[in-house]
N, CA, C and O atoms as CSV, one atom per row, in Angstrom:
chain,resi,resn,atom,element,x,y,z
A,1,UNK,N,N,30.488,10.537,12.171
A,1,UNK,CA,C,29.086,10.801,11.947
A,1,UNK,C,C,28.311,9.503,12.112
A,1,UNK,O,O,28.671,8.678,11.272
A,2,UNK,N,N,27.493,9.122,12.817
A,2,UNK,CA,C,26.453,8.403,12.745
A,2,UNK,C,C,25.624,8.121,11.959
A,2,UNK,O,O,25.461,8.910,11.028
A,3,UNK,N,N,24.918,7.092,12.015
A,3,UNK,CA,C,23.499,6.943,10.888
A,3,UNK,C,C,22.607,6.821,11.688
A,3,UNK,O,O,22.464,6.212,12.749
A,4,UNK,N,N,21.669,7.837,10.720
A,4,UNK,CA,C,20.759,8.295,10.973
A,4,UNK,C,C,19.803,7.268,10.765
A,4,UNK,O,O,19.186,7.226,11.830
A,5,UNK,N,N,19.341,6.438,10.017
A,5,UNK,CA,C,18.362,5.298,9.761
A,5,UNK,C,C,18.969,3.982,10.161
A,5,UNK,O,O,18.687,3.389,9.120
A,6,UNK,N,N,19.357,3.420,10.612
A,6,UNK,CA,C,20.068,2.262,11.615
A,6,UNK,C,C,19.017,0.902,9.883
A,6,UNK,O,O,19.519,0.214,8.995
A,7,UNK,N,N,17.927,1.115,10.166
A,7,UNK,CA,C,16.721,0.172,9.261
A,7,UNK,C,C,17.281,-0.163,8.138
A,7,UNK,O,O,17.577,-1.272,7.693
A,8,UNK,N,N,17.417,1.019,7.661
A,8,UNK,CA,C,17.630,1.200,5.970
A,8,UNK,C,C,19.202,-0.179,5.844
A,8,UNK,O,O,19.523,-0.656,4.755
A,9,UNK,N,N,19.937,-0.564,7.193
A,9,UNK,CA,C,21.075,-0.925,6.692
A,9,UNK,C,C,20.587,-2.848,6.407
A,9,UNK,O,O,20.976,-3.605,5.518
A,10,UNK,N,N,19.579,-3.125,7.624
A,10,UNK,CA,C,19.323,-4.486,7.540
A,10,UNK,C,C,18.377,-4.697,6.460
A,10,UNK,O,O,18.362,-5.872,6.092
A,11,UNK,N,N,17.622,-3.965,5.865
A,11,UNK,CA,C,16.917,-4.342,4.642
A,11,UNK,C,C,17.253,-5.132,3.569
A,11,UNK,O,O,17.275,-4.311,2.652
A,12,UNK,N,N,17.537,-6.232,3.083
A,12,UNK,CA,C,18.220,-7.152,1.799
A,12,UNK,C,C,16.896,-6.710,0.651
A,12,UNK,O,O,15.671,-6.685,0.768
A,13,UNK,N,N,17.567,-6.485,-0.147
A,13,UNK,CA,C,16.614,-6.105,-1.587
A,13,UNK,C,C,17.004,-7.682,-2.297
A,13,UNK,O,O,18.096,-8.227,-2.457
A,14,UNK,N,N,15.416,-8.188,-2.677
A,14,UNK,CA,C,15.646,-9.842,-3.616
A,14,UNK,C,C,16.190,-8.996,-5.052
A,14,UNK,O,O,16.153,-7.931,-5.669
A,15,UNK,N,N,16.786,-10.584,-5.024
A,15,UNK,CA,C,18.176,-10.609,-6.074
A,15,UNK,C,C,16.904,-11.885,-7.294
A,15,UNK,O,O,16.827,-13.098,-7.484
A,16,UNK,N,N,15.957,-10.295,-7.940
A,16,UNK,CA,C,15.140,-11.438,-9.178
A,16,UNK,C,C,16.239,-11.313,-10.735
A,16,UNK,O,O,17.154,-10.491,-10.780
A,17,UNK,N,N,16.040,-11.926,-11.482
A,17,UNK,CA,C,16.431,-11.503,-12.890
A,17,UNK,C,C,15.963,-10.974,-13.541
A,17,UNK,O,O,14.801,-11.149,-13.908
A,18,UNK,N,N,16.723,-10.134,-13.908
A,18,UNK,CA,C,16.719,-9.279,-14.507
A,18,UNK,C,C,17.499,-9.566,-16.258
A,18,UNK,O,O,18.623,-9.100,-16.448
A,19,UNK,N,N,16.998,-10.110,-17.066
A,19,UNK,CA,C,17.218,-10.566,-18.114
A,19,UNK,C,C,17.211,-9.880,-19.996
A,19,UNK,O,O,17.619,-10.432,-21.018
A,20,UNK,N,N,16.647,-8.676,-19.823
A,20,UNK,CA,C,16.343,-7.772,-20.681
A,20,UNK,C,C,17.225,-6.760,-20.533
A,20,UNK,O,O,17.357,-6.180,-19.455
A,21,UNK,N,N,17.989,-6.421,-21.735
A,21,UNK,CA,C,18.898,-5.357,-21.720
A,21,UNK,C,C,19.187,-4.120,-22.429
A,21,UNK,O,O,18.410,-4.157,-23.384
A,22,UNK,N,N,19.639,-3.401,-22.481
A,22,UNK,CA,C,19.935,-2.150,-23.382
A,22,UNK,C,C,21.357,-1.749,-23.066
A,22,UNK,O,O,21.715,-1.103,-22.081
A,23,UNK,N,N,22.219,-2.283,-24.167
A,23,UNK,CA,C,23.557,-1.703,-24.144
A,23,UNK,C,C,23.841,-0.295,-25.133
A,23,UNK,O,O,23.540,-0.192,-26.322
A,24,UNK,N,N,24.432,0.624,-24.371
A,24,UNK,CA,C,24.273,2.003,-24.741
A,24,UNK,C,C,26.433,2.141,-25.227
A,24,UNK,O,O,27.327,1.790,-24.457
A,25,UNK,N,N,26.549,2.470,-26.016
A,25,UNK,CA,C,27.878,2.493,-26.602
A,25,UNK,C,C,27.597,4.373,-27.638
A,25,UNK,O,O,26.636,5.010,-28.070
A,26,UNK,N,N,29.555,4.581,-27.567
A,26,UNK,CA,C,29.091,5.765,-28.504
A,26,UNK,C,C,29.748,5.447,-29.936
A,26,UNK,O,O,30.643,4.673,-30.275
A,27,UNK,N,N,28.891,6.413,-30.684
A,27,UNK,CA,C,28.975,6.133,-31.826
A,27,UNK,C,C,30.975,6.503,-32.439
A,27,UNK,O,O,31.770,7.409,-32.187
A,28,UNK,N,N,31.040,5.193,-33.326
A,28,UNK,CA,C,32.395,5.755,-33.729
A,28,UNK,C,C,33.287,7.249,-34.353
A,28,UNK,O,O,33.064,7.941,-35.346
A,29,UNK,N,N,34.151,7.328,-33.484
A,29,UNK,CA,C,34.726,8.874,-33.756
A,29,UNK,C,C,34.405,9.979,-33.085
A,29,UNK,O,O,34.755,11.133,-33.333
A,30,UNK,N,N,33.698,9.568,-32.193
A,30,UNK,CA,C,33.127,10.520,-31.127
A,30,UNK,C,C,33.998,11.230,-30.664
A,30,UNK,O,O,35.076,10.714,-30.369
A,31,UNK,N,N,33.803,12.473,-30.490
A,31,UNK,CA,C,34.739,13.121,-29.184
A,31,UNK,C,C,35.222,12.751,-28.172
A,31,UNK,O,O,36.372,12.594,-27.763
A,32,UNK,N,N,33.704,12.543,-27.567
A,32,UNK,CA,C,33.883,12.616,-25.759
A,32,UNK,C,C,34.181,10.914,-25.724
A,32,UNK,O,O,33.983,10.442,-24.604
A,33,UNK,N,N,34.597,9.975,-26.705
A,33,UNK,CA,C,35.654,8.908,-26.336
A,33,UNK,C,C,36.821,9.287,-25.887
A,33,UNK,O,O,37.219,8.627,-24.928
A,34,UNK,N,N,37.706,10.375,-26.362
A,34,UNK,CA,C,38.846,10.736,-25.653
A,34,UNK,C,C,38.496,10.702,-24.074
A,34,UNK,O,O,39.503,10.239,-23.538
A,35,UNK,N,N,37.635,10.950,-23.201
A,35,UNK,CA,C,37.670,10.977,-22.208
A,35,UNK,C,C,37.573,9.353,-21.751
A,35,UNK,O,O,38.389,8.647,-21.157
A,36,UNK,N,N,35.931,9.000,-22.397
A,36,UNK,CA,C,35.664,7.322,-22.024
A,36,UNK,C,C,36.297,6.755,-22.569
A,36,UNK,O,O,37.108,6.471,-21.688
A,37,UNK,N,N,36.755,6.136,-23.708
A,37,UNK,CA,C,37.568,5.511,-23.899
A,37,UNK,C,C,36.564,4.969,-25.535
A,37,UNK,O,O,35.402,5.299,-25.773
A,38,UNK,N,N,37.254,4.294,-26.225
A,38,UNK,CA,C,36.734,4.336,-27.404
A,38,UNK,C,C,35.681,2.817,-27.160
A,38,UNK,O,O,34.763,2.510,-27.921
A,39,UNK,N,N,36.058,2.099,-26.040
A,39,UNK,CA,C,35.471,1.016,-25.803
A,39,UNK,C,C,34.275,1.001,-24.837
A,39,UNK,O,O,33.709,-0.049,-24.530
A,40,UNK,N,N,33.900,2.255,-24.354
A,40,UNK,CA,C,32.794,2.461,-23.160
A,40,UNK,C,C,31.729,1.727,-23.366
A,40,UNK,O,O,31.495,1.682,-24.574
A,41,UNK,N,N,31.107,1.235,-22.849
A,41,UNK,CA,C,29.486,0.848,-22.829
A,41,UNK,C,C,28.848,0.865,-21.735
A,41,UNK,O,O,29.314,0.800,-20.597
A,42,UNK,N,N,27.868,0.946,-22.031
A,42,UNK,CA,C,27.040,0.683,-20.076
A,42,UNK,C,C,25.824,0.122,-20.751
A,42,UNK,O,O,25.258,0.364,-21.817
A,43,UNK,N,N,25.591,-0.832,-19.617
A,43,UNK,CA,C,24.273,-1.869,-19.938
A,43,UNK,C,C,23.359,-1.626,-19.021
A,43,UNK,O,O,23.742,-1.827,-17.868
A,44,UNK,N,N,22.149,-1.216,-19.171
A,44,UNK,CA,C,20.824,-1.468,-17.814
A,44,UNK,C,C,20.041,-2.270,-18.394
A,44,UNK,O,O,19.756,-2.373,-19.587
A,45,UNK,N,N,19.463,-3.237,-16.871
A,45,UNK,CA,C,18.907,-4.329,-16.861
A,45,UNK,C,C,17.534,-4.361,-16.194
A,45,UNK,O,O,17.302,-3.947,-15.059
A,46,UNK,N,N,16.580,-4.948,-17.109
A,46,UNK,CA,C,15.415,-4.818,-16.856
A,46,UNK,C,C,14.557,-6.376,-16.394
A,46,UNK,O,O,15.253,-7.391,-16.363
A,47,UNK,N,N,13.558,-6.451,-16.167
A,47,UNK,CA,C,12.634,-7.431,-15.583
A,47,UNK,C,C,12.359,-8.010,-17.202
A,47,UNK,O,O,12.893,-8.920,-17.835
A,48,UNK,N,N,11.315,-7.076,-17.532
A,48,UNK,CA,C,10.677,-7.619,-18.473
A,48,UNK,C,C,10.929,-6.983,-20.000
A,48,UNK,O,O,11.714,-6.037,-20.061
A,49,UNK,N,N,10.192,-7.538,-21.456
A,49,UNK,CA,C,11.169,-6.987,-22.451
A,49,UNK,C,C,10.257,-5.836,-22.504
A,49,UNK,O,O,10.664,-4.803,-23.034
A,50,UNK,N,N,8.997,-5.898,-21.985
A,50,UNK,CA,C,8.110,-4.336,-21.974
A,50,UNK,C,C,8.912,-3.317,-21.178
A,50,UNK,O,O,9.097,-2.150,-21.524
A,51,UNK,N,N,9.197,-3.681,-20.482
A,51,UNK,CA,C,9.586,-2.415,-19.585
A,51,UNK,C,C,10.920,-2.045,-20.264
A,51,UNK,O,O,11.197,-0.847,-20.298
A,52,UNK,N,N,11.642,-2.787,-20.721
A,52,UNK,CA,C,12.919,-2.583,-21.321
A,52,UNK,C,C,13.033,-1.514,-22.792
A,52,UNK,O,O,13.941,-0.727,-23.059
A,53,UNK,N,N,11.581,-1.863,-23.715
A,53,UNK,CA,C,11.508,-1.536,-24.881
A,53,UNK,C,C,10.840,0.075,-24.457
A,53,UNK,O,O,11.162,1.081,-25.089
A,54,UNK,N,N,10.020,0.097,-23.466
A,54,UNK,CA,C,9.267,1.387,-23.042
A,54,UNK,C,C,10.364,2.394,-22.595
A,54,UNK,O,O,10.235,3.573,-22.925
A,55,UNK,N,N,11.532,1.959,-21.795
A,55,UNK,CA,C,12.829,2.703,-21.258
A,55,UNK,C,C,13.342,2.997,-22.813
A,55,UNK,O,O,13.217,4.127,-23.287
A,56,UNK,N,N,13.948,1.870,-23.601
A,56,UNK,CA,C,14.259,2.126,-24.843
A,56,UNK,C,C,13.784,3.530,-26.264
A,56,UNK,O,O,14.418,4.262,-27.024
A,57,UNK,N,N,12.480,3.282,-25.982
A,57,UNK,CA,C,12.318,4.281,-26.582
A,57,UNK,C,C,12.499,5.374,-25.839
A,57,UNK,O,O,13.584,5.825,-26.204
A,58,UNK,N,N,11.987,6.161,-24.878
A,58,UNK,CA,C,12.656,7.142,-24.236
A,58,UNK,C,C,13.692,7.409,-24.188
A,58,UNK,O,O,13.895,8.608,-24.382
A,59,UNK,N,N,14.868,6.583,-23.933
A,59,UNK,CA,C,16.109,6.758,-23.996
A,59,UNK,C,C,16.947,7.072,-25.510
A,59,UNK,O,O,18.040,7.606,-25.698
A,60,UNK,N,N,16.166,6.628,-26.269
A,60,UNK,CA,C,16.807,6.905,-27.932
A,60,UNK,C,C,15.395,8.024,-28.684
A,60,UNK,O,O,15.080,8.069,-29.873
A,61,UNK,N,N,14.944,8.599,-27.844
A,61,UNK,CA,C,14.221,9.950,-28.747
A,61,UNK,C,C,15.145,11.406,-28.220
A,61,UNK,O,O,16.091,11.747,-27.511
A,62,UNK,N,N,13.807,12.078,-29.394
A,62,UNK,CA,C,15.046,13.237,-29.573
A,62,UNK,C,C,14.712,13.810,-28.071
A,62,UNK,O,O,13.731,13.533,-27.381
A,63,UNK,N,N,15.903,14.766,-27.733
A,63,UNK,CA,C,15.534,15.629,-26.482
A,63,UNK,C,C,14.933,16.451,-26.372
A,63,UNK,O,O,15.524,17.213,-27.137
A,64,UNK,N,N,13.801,17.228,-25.844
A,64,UNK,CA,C,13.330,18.160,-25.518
A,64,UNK,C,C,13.410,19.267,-26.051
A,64,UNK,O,O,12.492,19.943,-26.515
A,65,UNK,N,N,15.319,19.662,-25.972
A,65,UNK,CA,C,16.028,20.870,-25.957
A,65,UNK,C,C,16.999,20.663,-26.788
A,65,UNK,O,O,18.007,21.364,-26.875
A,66,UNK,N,N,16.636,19.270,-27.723
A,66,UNK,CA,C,17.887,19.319,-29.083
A,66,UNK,C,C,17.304,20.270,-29.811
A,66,UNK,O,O,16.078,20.382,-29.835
A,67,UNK,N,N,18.294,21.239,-30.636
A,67,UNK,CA,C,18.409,22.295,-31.434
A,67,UNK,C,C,18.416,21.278,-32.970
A,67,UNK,O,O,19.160,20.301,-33.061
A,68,UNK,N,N,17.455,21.709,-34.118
A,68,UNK,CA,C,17.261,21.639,-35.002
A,68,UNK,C,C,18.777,21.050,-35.940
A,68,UNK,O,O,19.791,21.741,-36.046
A,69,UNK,N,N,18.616,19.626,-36.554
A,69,UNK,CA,C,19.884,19.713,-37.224
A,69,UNK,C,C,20.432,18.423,-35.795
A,69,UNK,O,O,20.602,17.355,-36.383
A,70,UNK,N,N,20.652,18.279,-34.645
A,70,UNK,CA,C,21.223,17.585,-33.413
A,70,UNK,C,C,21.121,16.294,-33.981
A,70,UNK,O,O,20.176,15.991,-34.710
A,71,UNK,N,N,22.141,15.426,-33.658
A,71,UNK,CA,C,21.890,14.281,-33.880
A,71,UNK,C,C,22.314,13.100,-33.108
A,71,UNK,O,O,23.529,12.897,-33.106
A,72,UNK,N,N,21.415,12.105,-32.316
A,72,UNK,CA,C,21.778,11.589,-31.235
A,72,UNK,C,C,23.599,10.856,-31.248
A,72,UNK,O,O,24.117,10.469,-32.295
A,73,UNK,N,N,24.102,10.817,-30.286
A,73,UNK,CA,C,25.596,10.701,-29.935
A,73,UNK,C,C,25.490,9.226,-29.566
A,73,UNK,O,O,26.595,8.779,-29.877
A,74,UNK,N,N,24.843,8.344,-29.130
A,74,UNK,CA,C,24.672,6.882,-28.473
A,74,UNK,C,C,24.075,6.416,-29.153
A,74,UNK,O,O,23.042,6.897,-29.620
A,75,UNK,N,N,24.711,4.961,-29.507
A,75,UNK,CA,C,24.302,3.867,-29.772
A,75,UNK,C,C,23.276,2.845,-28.954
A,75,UNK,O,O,23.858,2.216,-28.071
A,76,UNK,N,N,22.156,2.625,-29.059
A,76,UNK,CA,C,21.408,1.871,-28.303
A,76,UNK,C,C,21.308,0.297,-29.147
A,76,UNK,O,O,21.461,0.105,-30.353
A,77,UNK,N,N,20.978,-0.795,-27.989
A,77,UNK,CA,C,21.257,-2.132,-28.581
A,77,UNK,C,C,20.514,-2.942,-27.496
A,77,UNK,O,O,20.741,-3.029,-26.289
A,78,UNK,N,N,19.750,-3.399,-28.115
A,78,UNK,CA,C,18.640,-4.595,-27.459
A,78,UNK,C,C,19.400,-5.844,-27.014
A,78,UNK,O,O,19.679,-6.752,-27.796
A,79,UNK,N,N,19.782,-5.844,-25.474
A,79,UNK,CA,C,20.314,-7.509,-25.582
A,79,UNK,C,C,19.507,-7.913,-24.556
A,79,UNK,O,O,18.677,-7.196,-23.997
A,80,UNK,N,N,19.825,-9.444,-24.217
A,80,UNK,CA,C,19.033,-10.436,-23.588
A,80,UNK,C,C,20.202,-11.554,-22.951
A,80,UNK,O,O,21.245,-11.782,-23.564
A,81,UNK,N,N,19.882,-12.185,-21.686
A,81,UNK,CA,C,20.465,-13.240,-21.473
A,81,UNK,C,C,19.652,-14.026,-21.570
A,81,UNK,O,O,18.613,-13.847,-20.935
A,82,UNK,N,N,19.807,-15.257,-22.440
A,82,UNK,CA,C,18.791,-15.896,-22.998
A,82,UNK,C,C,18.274,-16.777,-21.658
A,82,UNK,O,O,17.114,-16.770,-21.245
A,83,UNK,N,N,19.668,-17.728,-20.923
A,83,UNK,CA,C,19.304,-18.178,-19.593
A,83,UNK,C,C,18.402,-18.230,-18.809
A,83,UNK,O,O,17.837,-19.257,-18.433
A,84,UNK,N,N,18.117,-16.854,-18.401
A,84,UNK,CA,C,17.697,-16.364,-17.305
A,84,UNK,C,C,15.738,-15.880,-17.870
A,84,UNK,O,O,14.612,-16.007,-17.389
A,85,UNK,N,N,16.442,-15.245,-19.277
A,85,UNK,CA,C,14.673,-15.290,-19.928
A,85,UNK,C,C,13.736,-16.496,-20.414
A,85,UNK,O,O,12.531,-16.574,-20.654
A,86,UNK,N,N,15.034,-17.601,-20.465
A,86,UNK,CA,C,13.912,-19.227,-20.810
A,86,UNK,C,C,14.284,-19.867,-19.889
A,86,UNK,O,O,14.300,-21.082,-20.086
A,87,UNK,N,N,14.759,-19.344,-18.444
A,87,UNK,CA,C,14.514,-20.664,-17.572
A,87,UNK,C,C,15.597,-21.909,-17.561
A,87,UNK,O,O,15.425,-22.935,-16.902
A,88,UNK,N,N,16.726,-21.653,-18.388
A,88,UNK,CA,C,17.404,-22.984,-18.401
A,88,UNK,C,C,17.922,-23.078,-17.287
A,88,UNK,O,O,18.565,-24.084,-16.988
């Protein structure tokens, strides 16, 4: 199969820092660790700590379609590489 956009391949996306974080872990005793593993985490990385804290809250409110009584399953956690946010 060919590609269809030939463009899309030479494009380089800048490599800025991204220094603001949110590490998402599940809470201890969880179930669905049997699958991930009791050590899972996943981190997304943001520009700034606004944009980070604005994702943050969205990401740790209730859902839409949680049923009365639900209670969130993830751990959310504010990190930072200090480095990269003061310039050293």
């Amino acid at each position: 199969m060919g590609i269809a956009n030939v463009q899309n391949l030479v494009r380089t996306l800048p490599v800025l820092p991204r220094p603001y974080g949110i590490r998402v872990r599940l809470r201890p005793g969880d179930p669905f660790a049997k699958l991930l593993g009791a050590d899972w985490q996943k981190t997304h990385w943001f520009f700034t700590a606004e944009e980070r804290d604005r994702v943050l809250e969205d990401m740790s409110g209730k859902h839409e379609y949680s049923r009365i009584g639900d209670q969130p399953a993830l751990v959310f956690e504010k990190v930072e590489k200090l480095a990269e946010s003061r310039n050293f």
